[in-house]
N, C-alpha and C positions, 0 to 999 in steps of 0.2 A: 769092793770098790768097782770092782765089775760091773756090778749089775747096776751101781749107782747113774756110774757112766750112762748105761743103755738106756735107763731113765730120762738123763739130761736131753743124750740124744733126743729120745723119742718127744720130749717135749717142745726141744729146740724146732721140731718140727712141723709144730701146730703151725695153722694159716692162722696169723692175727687176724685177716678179712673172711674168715669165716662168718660171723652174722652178715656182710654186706654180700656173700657169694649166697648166701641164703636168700638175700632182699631180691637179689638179680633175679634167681630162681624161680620166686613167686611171682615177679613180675613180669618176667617171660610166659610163667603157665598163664595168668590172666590176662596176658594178651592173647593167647593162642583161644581161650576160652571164648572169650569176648571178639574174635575176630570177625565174625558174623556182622557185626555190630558196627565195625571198621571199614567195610566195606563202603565204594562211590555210590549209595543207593538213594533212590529220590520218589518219595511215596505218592500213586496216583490214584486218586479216591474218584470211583465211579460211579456217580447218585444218578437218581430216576429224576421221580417226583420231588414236592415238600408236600408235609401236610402241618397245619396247626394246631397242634395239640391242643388247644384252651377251645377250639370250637369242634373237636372231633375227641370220641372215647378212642383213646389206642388201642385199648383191649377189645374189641368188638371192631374194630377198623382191620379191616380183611388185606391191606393196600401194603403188603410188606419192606418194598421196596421203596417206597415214601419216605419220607427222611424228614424227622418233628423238626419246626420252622427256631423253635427256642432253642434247642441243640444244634443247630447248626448256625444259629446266628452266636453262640457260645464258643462254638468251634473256632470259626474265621475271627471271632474277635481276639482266640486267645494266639491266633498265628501273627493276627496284626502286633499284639501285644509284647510278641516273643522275635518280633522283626524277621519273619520269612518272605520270601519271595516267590509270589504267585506269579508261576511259569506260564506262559501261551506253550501251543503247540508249535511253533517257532521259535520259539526260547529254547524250548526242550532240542528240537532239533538241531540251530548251530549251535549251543554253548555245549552241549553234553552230548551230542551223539555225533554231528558233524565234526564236531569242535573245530568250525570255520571260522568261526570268533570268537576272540578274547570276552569274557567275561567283564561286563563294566566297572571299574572300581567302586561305586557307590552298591554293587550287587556283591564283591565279591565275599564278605564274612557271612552272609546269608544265609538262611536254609530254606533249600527249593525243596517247593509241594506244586501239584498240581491238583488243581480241583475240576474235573465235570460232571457233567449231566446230562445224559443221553434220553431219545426221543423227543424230546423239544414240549415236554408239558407245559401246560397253560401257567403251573407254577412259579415254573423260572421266570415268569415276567411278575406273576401279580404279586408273589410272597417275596422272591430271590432280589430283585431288582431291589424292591426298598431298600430291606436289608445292608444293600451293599452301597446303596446311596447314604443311607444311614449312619454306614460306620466310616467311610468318606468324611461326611461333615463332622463326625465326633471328632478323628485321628487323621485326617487329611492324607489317608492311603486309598489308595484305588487297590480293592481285591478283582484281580480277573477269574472269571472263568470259562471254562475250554465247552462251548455246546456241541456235541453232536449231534447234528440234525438229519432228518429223512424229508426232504421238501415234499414228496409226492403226499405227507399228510398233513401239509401247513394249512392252517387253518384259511379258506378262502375270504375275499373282502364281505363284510355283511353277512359273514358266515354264523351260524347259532350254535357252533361249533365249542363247545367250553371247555374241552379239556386238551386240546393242543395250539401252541403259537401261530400268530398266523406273519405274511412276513414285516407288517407294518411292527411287529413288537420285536420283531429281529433285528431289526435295522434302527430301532433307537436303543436298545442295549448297547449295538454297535457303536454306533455313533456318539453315546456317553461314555464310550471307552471299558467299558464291564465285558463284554461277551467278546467272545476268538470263536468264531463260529467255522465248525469244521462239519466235516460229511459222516453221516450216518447207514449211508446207502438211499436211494429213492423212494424205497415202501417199506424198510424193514424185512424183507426179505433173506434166510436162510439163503447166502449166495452160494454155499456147497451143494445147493440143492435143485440147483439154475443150471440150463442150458449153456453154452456160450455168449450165442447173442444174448440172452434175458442179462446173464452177470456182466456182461459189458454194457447194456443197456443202467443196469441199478447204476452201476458206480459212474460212468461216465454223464447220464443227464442228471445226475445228483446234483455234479459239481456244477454241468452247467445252470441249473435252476436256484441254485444259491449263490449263486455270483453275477445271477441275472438278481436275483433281489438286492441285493447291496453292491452289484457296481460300483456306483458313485461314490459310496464312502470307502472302497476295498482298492484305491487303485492302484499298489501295488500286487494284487491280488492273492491276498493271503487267507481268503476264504476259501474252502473245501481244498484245500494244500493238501488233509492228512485227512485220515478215515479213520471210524474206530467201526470193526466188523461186527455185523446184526447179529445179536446173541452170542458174539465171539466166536464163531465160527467159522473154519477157513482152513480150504490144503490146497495143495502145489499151484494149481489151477486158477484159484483168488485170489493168491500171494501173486499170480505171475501177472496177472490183469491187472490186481489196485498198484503194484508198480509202476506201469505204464501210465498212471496218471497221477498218483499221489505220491509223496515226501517221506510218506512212513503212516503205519497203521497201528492200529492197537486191537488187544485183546481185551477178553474180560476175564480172568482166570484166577483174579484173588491172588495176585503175587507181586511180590514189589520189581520197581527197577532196579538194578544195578549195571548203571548204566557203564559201568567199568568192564563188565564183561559183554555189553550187548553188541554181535555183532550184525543183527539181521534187523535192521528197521522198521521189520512190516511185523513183527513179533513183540510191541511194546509192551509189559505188562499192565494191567490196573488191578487194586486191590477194590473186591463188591463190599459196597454202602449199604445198609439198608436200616431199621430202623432198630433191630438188636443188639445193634453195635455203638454203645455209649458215647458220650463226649470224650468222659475220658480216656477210654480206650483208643480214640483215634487221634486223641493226641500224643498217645506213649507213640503209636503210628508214626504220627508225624517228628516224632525225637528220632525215629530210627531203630525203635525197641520191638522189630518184624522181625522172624526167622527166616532166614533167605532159601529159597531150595539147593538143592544138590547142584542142580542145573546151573545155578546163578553164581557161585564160586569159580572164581578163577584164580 
């Protein structure tokens, strides 16, 4: 009878919520798992050029960093498709790193990408431009994108110039509302590798010579606000100069934002574009399926 007893006991003692203490379990470890993934991060894709695959062999095209005109017009269409929010470099600034401003309610279930394109190729007007007038008339979105430019190589008036913008094509992207035209530095220059006066010379007539070309359509002047550094390069010295004139800066380092832990605005990440890196892949990209670094957890 005894031992029946001890039985009863021991049974009386089962958790009937045992399968749901199990549910909890899993669902904690796969949040812990997936936390990466949970993270405030907002992917910024850094392209060069485009090239056209149907009139160039990829495979013998030496231009790595070019980015095929059919993939990327695949890209933007499947972001318009999936309802993201092409950010400016002002967007990024108050809603997610200033957080000076509320979020507009028509933006806020969105998912923010930023898209640019540095050096100012001849591409982003003759291939890029269509493209995005293009998918306008289909889907009546306006896709932005973020140029960082170096004015000191813009293509001069009546210049024979074919593979960089000149500022007449600057100024009507502008003005059609497609291009957030920000600073590249003046020549492309290695600014760790500058003087004093030369790094304050790159960055400060930069901004002035791109804000002399689009004045009249920038007059709150939100042209050259933000820099992204030549060849992403930059210590104390850089950082301490492009503050004194710019909003915030970016890198190039292949890493995403997480903008939940950023505290240093001149240290923006972007993830490198180039032409080995699929559609698809940069759309899992763009879901948020990036592994964050060490650094980017908080």
């Amino acid at each position: 009878m005894i031992g029946n007893n001890n039985n009863n006991f021991f049974n009386s003692q089962k958790p009937k919520s045992f399968p749901l203490t199990l549910a909890l379990v899993a669902i904690i470890f796969f949040f812990i798992l997936n936390f990466t993934h949970t993270q405030p991060t907002i992917p910024i894709l850094g392209f060069h050029g485009i090239i056209d695959s149907k009139n160039t062999t990829l495979q013998s095209y030496q231009g790595e960093m070019d980015y095929p005109k059919q993939d990327l017009e695949k890209l933007l269409e499947y972001f318009i498709l999936h309802d993201y929010w092409f950010l400016t470099s002002q967007d990024l600034y108050d809603y997610f790193l200033k957080k000076s401003q509320h979020i507009p309610d028509d933006h806020r279930n969105k998912t923010p990408v930023m898209i640019s394109f540095d050096d100012g190729y001849k591409t982003v007007y003759t291939i890029l431009l269509p493209i995005l007038s293009k998918l306008e008339k289909k889907y009546g979105i306006k896709v932005k994108v973020v140029l960082f430019i170096n004015p000191g190589t813009l293509a001069k008036s009546n210049s024979r110039d074919v593979t960089h913008l000149g500022c007449r094509e600057l100024r009507e992207g502008l003005r059609r509302g497609f291009y957030d035209i920000q600073s590249h530095g003046l020549n492309h220059k290695d600014l760790t590798k500058l003087p004093r006066y030369q790094l304050v010379n790159e960055i400060l007539q930069a901004r002035i010579e791109l804000r002399k070309c689009t004045q009249d359509l920038d007059p709150e002047q939100k042209v050259a606000s933000h820099l992204a550094y030549p060849y992403g390069a930059y210590n104390k010295q850089v950082e301490r100069y492009v503050s004194k004139y710019y909003l915030s800066s970016y890198l190039y380092n292949n890493e995403i934002l997480n903008y939940g832990c950023l505290k240093n605005f001149y240290k923006i990440p972007r993830l490198m574009m180039n032409r080995k890196k699929t559609t698809n892949a940069l759309i899992e990209v763009g879901k948020g399926w990036y592994p964050l670094n060490n650094n980017e957890k908080c």
